[in-house]
C-alpha positions in Angstrom: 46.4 114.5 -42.4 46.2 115.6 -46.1 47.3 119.7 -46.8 45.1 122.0 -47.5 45.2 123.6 -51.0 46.7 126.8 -49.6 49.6 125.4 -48.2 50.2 123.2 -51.0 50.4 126.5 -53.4 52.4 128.4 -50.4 55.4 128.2 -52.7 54.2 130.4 -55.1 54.7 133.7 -53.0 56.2 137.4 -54.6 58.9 136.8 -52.7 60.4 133.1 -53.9 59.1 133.9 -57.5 62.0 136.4 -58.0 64.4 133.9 -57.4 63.6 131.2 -59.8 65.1 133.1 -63.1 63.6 134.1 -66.5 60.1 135.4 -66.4 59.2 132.0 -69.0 60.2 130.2 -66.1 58.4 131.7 -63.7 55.2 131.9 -65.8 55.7 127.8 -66.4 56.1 127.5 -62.9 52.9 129.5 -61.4 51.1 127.6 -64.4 51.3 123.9 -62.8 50.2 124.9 -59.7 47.2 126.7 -61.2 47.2 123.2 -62.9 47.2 121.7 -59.1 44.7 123.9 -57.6 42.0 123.6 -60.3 42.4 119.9 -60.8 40.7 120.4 -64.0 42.0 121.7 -67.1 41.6 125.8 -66.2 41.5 126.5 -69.9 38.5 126.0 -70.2 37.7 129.1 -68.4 38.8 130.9 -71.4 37.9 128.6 -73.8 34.0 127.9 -73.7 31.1 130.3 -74.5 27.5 129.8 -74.0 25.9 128.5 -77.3 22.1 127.5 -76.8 19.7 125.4 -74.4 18.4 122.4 -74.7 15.3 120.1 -72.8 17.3 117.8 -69.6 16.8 114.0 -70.3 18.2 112.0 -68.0 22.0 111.5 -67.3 22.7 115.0 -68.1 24.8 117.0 -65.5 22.7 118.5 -63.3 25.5 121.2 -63.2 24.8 122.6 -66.7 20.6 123.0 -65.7 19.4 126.3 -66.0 17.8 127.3 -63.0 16.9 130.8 -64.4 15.2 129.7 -67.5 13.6 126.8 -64.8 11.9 129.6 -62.7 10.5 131.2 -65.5 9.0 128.0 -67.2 9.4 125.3 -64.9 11.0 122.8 -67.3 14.6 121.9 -67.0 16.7 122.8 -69.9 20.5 122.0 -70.0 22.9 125.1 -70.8 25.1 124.1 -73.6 28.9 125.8 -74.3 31.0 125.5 -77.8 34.8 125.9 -77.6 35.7 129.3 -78.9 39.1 128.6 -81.0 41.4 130.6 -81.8 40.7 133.7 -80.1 42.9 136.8 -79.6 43.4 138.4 -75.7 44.8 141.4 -75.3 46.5 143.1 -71.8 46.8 146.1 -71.0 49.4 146.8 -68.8 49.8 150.3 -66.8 53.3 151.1 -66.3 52.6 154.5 -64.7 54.4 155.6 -61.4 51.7 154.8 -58.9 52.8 150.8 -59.9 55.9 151.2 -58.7 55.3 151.0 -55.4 55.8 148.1 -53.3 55.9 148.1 -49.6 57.7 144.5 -49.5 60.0 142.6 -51.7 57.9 143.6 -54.9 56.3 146.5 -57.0 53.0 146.2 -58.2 54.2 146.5 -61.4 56.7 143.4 -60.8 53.9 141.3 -59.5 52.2 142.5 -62.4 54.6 140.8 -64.8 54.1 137.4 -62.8 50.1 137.7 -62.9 50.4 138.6 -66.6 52.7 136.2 -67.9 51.1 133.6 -66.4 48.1 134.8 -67.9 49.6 134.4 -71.2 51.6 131.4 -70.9 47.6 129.6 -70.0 46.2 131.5 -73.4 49.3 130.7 -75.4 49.2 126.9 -74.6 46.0 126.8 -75.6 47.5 127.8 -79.0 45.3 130.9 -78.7 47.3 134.5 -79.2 48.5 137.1 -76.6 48.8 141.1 -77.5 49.6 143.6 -75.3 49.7 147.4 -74.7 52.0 149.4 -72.1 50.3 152.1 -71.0 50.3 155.6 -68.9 49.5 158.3 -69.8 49.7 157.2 -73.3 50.3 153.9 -75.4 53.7 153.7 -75.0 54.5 150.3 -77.1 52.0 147.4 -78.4 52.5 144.1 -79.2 50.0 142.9 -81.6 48.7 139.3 -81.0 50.6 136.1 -81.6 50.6 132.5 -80.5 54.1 131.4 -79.0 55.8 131.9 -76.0 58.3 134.2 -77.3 55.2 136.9 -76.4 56.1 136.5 -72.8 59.7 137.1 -73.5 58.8 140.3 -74.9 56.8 141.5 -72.3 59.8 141.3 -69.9 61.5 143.3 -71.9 59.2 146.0 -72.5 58.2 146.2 -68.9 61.6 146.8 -67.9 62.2 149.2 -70.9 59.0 150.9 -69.2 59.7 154.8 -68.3 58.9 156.3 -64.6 56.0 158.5 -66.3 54.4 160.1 -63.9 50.5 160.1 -64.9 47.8 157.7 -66.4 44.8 157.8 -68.5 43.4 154.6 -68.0 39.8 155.7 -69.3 41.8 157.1 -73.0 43.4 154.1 -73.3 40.6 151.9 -72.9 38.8 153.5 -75.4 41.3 154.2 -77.8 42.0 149.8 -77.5 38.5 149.5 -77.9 39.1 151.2 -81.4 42.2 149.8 -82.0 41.1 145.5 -81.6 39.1 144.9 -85.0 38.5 141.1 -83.7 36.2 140.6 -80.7 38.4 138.4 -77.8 39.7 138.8 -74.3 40.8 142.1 -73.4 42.3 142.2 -69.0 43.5 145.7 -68.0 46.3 145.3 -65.3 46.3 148.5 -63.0 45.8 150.1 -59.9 43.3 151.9 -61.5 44.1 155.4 -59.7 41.9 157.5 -62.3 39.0 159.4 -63.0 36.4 156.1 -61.9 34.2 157.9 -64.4 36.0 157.8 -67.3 37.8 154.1 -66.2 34.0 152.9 -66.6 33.2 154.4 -70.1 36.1 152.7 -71.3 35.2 149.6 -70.6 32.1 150.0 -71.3 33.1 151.0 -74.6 35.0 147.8 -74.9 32.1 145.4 -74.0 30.1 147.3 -76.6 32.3 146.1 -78.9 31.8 142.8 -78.2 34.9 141.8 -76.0 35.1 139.9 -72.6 37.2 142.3 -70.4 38.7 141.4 -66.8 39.8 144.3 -64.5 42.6 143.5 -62.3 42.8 146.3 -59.8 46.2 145.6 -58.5 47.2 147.1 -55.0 49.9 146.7 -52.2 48.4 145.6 -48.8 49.8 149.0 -47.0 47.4 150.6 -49.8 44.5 148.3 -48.7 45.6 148.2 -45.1 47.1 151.8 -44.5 49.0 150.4 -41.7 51.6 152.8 -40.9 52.7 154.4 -37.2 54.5 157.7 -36.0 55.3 160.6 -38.5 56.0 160.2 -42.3 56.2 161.8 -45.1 53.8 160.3 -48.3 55.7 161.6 -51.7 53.1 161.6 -54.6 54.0 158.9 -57.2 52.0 160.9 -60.0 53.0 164.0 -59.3 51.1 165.4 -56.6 52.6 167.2 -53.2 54.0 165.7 -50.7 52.2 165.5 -47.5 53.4 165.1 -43.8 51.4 163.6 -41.2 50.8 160.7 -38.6 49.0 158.0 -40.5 46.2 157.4 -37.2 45.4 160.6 -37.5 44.2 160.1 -41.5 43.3 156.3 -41.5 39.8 155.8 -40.9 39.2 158.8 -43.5 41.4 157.1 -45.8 39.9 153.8 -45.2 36.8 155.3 -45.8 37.4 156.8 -49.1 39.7 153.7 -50.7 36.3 151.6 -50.1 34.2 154.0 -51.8 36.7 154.1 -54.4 37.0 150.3 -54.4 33.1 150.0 -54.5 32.5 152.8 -57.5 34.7 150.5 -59.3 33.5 147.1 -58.9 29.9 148.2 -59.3 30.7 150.0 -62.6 32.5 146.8 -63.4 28.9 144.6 -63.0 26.7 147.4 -64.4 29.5 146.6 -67.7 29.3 143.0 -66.9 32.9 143.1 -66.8 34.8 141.2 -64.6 36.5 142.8 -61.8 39.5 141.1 -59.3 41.0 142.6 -56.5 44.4 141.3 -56.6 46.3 141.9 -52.9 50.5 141.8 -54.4 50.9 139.8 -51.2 48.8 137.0 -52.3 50.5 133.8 -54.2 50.0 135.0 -57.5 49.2 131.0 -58.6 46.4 131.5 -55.9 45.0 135.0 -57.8 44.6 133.0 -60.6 42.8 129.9 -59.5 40.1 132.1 -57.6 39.7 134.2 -61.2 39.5 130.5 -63.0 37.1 129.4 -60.6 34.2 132.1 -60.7 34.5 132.0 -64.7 33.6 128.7 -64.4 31.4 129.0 -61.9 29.3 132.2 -64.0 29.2 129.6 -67.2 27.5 126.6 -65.0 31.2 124.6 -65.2 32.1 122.3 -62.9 35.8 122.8 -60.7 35.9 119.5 -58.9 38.2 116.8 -60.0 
């Protein structure tokens, strides 16, 4: 009986990454499963933009017809893509406190460095070129854009350079990048995006005014999501508020509650940008994270994922 794909990317957990050495390593790694999972090249996810339409004649892939422009003039036309080539991406990375937690064997910020790296390693193959920013309250380092896989290198070290900083602006930051990338490209914020939901959606709004394809990836740890904790404890603020004691039943449907607001203010602020937006769950095989992102950029663009 064949395996399904999840078991087959299994090996790819938080956990076993951390164990296999350099973050290169790692990033190579996570890449060939993507590689598996997609069948397909996944570049091409990055790589191809809408160009113009064209009337269906027969032996075109039904795939590419535009069923949109079908309902509105009931002929078929075939959506057509050019490659974009050498693009820039930028990440921005939040380093703030609040990503230091980790309920298991890994911070969000750690997982963070998989999911990005991997990221980079996909662009960078494609001979395409990686910048990032480190971010929390302020810009605390970036790396402008280049083409080789000493970028990923760099990363590492600058993550783990990082300072505990206690707060985060993410909605100044995005704005201030927005003003900062003269070339239009990817830009993919990394965060848990605790921040004025306001002000996180005017700054990337800001940055597809200017042109740029932007990816949130709101990065949380499943007790975050979950909130399953039992008897008495005692939450310490991670950016800087008071600590509060208290029996998590008592609070969890009200937190519950307001986390999916939260989660929902976000994501539809995301589609009124038409910005991407992936909830990433840290306990998730970060190859898998990847492959589900791949696979609804291709779907959006009319692309085919089978092999």
């Amino acid at each position: 009986m064949p395996q399904t794909e999840t078991n087959q990317l299994q090996y790819f957990d938080p956990a076993t990454l951390q164990k296999l050495g350099g973050l290169e390593v790692i990033a190579q790694t996570i890449v060939e499963g993507v590689r598996v999972g997609v069948h397909k090249s996944p570049l091409r996810g990055f790589s191809t933009e809408f160009a113009h339409h064209r009337q269906y004649v027969p032996g075109d892939p039904v795939r590419h017809l535009d069923w949109r422009v079908y309902g509105r003039t009931e002929r078929y036309y075939i959506k057509l893509y050019e490659a974009e080539t050498n693009y820039d991406a930028n990440f921005l990375i939040d380093t703030s406190s609040s990503m230091r937690y980790g309920s298991g064997d890994i911070s969000k910020v750690e997982y963070t460095k998989y999911l990005a790296a991997s990221m980079a390693y996909l662009i960078v193959q494609q001979r395409d070129s990686v910048g990032m920013g480190f971010f929390d309250a302020e810009l605390r380092k970036y790396i402008p854009p280049r083409s080789t896989m000493g970028v990923i290198g760099i990363m590492d070290e600058e993550m783990k350079r990082a300072k505990d900083e206690p707060l985060s602006n993410i909605g100044k930051q995005l704005h201030d990048f927005a003003d900062r990338i003269p070339r239009r490209g990817l830009v993919m914020l990394f965060s848990d995006c605790f921040d004025d939901v306001e002000h996180l959606i005017s700054g990337l709004d800001h940055l597809h005014f200017e042109g740029h394809n932007v990816t949130v990836f709101h990065v949380m740890d499943p007790y975050e999501l979950k909130f399953p904790f039992k008897g008495t404890w005692q939450f310490k603020g991670l950016e800087n508020e008071e600590p509060l004691t208290t029996q998590p039943q008592r609070i969890r449907d009200a937190y519950l509650e307001e986390l999916r607001k939260f989660q929902a203010a976000i994501s539809a602020g995301c589609e009124r940008c038409q910005v991407d937006y992936v909830l990433v769950d840290i306990s998730r095989p970060v190859d898998v994270v990847i492959i589900e992102y791949l696979r609804r950029r291709m779907r959006a663009k009319g692309m085919g994922t089978s092999g």
